[in-house]
TORKOL-4160 file (C-alpha; in steps of 0.2 Angstrom, whole numbers, padded with zeros to 4 digits, m for minus):
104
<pt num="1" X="m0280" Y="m0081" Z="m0199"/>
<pt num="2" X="m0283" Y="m0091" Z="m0183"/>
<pt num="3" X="m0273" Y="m0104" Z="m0188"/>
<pt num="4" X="m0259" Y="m0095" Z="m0191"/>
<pt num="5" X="m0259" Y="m0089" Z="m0173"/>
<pt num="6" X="m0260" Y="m0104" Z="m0166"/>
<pt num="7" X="m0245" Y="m0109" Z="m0177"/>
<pt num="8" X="m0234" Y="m0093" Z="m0171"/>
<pt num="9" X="m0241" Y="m0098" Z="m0154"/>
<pt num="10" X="m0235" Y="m0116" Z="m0154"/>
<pt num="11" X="m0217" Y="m0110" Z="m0161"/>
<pt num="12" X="m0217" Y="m0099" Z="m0149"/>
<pt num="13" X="m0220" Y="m0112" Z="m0136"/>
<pt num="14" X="m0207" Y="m0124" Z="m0144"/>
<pt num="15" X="m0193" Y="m0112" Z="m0143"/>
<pt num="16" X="m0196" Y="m0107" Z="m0126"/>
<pt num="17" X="m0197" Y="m0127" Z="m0119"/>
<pt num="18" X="m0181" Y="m0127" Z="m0131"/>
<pt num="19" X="m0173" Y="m0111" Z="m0124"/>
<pt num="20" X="m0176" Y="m0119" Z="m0106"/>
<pt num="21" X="m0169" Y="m0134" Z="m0111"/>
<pt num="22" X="m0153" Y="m0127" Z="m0117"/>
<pt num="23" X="m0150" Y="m0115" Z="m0101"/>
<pt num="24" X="m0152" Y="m0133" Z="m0093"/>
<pt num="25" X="m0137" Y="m0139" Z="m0101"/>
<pt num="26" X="m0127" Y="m0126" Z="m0101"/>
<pt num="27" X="m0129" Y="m0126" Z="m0081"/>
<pt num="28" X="m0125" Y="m0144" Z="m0082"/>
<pt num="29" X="m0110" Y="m0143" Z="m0092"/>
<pt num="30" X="m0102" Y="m0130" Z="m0082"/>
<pt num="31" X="m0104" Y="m0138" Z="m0066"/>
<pt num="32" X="m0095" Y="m0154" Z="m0076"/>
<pt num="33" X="m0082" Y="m0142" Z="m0080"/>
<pt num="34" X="m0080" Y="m0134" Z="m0064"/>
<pt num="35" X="m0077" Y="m0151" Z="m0056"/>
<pt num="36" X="m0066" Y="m0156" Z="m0067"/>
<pt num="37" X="m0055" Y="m0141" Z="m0066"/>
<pt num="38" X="m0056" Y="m0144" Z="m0049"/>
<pt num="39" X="m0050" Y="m0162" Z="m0048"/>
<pt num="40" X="m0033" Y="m0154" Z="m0061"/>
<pt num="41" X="m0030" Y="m0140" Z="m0048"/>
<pt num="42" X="m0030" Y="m0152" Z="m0033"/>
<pt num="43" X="m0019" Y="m0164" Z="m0044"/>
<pt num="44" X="m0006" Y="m0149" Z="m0043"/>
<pt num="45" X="m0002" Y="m0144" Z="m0026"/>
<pt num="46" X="m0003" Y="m0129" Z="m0025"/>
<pt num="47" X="m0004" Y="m0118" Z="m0010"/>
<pt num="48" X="m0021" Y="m0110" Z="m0004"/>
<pt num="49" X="m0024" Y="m0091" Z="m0004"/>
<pt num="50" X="m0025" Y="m0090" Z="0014"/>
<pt num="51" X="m0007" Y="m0100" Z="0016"/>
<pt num="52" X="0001" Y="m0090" Z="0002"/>
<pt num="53" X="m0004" Y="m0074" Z="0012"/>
<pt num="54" X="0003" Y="m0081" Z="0031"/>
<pt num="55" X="0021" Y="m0084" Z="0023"/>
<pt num="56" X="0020" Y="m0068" Z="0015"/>
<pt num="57" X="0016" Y="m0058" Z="0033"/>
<pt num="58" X="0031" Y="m0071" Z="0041"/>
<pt num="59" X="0042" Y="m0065" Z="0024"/>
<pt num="60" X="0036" Y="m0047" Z="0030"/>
<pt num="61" X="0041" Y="m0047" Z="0046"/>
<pt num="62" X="0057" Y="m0055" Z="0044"/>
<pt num="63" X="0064" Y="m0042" Z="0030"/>
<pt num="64" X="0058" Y="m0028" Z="0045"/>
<pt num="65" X="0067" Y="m0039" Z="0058"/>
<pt num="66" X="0083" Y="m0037" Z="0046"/>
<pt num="67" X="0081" Y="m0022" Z="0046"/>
<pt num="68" X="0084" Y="m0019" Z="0060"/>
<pt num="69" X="0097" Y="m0028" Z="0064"/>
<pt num="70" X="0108" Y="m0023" Z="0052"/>
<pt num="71" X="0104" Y="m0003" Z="0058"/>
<pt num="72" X="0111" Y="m0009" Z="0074"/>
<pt num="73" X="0127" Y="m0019" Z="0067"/>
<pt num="74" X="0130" Y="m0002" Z="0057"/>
<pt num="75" X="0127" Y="0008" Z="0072"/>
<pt num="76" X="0138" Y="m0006" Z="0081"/>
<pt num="77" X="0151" Y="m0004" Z="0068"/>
<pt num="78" X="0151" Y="0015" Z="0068"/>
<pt num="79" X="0157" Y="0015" Z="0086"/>
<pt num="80" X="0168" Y="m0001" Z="0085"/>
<pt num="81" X="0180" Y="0013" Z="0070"/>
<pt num="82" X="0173" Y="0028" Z="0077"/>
<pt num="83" X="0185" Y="0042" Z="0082"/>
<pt num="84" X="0194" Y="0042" Z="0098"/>
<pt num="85" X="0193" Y="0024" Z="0098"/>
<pt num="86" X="0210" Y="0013" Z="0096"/>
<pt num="87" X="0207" Y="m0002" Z="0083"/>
<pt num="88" X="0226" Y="m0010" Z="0088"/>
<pt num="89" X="0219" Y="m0008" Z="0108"/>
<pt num="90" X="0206" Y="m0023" Z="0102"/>
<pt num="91" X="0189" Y="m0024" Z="0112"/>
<pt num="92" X="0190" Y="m0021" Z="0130"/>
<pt num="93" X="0205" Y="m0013" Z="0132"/>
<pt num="94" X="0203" Y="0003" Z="0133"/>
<pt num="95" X="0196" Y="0016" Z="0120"/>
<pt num="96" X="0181" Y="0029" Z="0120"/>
<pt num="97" X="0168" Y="0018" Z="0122"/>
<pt num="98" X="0176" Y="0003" Z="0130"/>
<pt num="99" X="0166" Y="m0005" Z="0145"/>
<pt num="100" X="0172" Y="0002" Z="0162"/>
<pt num="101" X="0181" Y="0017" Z="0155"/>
<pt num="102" X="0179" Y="0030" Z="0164"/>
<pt num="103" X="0170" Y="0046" Z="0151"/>
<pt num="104" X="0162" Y="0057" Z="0164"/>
């Protein structure tokens, strides 16, 4: 009975060393893998999370500065074919909204 124990105890200890040995490699070959991955990725050119996000803020703000911009050609357009005014007078010559007419 004693020696039986002792066997159990000796397997025991065998696959432990074995089950240490094996996490040993596994952290090797993931760090090999991970470098690799990293030498194929830096291979490709690609753009960096923090590069990708300015040119979507600069993207961003341009489509808001549009915008805008066209708001104020529509509004400029509104009052170029508004009532009142006189397309054949041409700009400056007189109309509603001309500069130096006289409104009030």
């Amino acid at each position: 009975m004693q020696s039986q124990n002792r066997f159990f105890d000796d397997v025991a200890r065998v696959a432990s060393g074995a089950v240490g040995a094996i996490s040993g490699v596994r952290g090797e070959i993931e760090a090999r893998l991970r470098d690799q991955l990293e030498r194929v990725l830096a291979g490709m050119d690609l753009v960096s999370r923090e590069e990708f996000e300015a040119v979507k803020a600069m993207a961003a703000k341009a489509r808001d500065e549009q915008e805008v911009l066209r708001r104020q050609l529509e509004a400029l357009e509104a009052r170029l074919t508004g009532p009142g005014v006189n397309p054949a007078a041409g700009p400056g010559q007189g109309g509603k909204d001309a500069p130096g007419s006289s409104t009030s």
